[in-house]
C-alpha positions as CSV (number, residue, x, y, z in Angstrom):
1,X,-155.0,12.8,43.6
2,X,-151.5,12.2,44.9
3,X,-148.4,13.4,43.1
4,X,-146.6,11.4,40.6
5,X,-143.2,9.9,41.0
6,X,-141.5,12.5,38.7
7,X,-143.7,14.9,40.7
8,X,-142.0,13.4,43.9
9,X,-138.7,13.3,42.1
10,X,-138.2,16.7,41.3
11,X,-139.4,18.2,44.5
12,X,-136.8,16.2,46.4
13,X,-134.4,18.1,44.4
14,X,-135.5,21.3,44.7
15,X,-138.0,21.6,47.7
16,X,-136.2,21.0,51.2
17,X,-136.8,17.8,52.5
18,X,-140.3,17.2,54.0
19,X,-139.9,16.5,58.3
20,X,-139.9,12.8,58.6
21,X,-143.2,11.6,60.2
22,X,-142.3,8.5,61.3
23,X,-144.3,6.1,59.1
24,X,-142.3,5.9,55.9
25,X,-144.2,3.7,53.6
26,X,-141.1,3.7,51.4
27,X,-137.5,3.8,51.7
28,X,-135.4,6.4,50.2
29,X,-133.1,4.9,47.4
30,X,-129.4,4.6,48.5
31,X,-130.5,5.5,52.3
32,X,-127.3,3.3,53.6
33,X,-124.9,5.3,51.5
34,X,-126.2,8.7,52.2
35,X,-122.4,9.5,53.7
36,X,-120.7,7.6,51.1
37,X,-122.6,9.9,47.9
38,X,-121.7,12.8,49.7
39,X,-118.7,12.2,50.1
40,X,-118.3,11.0,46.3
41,X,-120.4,14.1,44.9
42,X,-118.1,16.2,47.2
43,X,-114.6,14.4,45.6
44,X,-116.1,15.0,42.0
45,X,-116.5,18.9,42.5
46,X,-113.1,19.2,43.7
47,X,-111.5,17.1,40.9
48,X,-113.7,19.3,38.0
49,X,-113.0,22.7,39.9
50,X,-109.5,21.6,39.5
51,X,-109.9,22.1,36.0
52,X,-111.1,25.9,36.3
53,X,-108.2,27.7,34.8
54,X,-107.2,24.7,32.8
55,X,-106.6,25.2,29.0
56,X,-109.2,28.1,29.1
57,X,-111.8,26.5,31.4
58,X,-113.7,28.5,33.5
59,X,-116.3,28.2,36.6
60,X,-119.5,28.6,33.8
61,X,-117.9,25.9,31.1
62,X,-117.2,23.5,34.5
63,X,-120.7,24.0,34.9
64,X,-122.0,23.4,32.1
65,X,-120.6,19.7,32.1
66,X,-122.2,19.1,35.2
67,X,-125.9,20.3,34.9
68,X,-128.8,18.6,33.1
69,X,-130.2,20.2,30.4
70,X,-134.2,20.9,30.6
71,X,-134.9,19.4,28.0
72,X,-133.0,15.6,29.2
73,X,-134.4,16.0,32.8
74,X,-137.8,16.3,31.1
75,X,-137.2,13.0,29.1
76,X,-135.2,11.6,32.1
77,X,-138.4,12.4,34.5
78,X,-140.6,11.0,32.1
79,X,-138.8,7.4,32.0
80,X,-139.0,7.6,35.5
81,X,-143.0,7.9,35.7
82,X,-143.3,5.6,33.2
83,X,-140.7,2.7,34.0
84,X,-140.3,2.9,37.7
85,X,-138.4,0.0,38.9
86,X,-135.9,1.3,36.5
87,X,-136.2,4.8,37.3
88,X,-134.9,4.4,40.6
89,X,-131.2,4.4,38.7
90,X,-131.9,7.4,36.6
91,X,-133.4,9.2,39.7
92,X,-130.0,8.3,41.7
93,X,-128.1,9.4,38.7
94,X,-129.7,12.8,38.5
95,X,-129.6,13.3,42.2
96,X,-125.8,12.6,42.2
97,X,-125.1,15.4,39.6
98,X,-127.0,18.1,41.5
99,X,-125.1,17.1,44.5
100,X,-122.2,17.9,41.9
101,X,-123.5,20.6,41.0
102,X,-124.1,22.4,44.4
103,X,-120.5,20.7,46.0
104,X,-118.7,22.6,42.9
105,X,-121.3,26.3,43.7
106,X,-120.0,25.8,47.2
107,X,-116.6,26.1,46.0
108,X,-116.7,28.7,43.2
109,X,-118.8,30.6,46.2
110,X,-115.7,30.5,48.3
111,X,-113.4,34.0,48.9
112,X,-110.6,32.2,48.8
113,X,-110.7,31.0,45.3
114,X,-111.9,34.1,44.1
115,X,-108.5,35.3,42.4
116,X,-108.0,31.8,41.3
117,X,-111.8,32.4,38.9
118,X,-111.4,35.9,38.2
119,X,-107.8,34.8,36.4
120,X,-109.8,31.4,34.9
121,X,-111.9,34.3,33.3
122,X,-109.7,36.9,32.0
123,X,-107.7,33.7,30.1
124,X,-110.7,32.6,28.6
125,X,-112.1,36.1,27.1
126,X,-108.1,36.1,26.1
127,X,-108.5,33.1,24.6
128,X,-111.6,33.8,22.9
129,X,-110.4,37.3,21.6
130,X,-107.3,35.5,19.9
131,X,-109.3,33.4,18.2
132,X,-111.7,35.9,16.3
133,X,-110.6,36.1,12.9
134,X,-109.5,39.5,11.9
135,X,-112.1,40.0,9.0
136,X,-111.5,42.9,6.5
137,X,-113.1,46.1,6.4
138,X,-116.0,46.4,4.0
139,X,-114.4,49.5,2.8
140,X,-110.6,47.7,1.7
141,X,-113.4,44.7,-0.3
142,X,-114.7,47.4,-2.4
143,X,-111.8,49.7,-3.0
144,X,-110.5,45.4,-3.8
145,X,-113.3,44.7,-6.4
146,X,-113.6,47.9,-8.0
147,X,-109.4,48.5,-8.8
């Protein structure tokens, strides 16, 4: 038995890509604008690393905004087995954000902008350390309650 299309689908994003034989019995979707996605996927991670540093952002909250949760590529992969013709889009959609995705890890990988994250980061845990609200001791609510 031959693998599915959501089979098919996810190994192209996560296997390496199988050697071509020769005699493709079906086109890759978006094979004419191969260049142009890259290029797009490639424009996208620069304008989100962009906002590393920005108004406490850092590389991991960036991130977030660009993967797919498990639990929506498992309903994404399922429309896709089960309504093909429309699949094709989703498929093209999810393979655009993990082109994202790895652009924007080639970029947070890079030494150069290595001061640039470790500063995102140290404003962030600032950020999140001024906004803990100083809570009273339990000690101070009794000696309160009991006077």
């Amino acid at each position: 038995m031959g693998s599915s299309a959501a089979t098919a689908a996810i190994e192209s994003l996560f296997c390496a890509p199988p050697e071509p034989t020769g005699h493709s019995t079906r086109e890759p979707v978006c094979l004419a604008t191969k260049g142009g996605i890259t290029r797009r996927a490639k424009d996208e991670a620069r304008g989100l690393f962009q906002l590393v540093g920005q108004h406490g952002q850092t590389v991991r909250s960036v991130r977030e905004h660009i993967i797919i949760p498990p639990h929506t590529a498992r309903d994404l992969f399922r429309f896709i087995e089960e309504h093909p013709a429309e699949g094709a889009w989703v498929f093209g959609a999810i393979e655009f954000r993990n082109r994202v995705l790895r652009e924007f890890d080639v970029l947070t990988s890079a030494a150069e902008h290595a001061e640039r994250i470790a500063a995102a980061e140290a404003e962030a845990a600032r950020r999140a350390a001024a906004e803990v609200p100083a809570l009273p001791l339990l000690h101070d609510l009794v000696v309160q309650m009991t006077a």
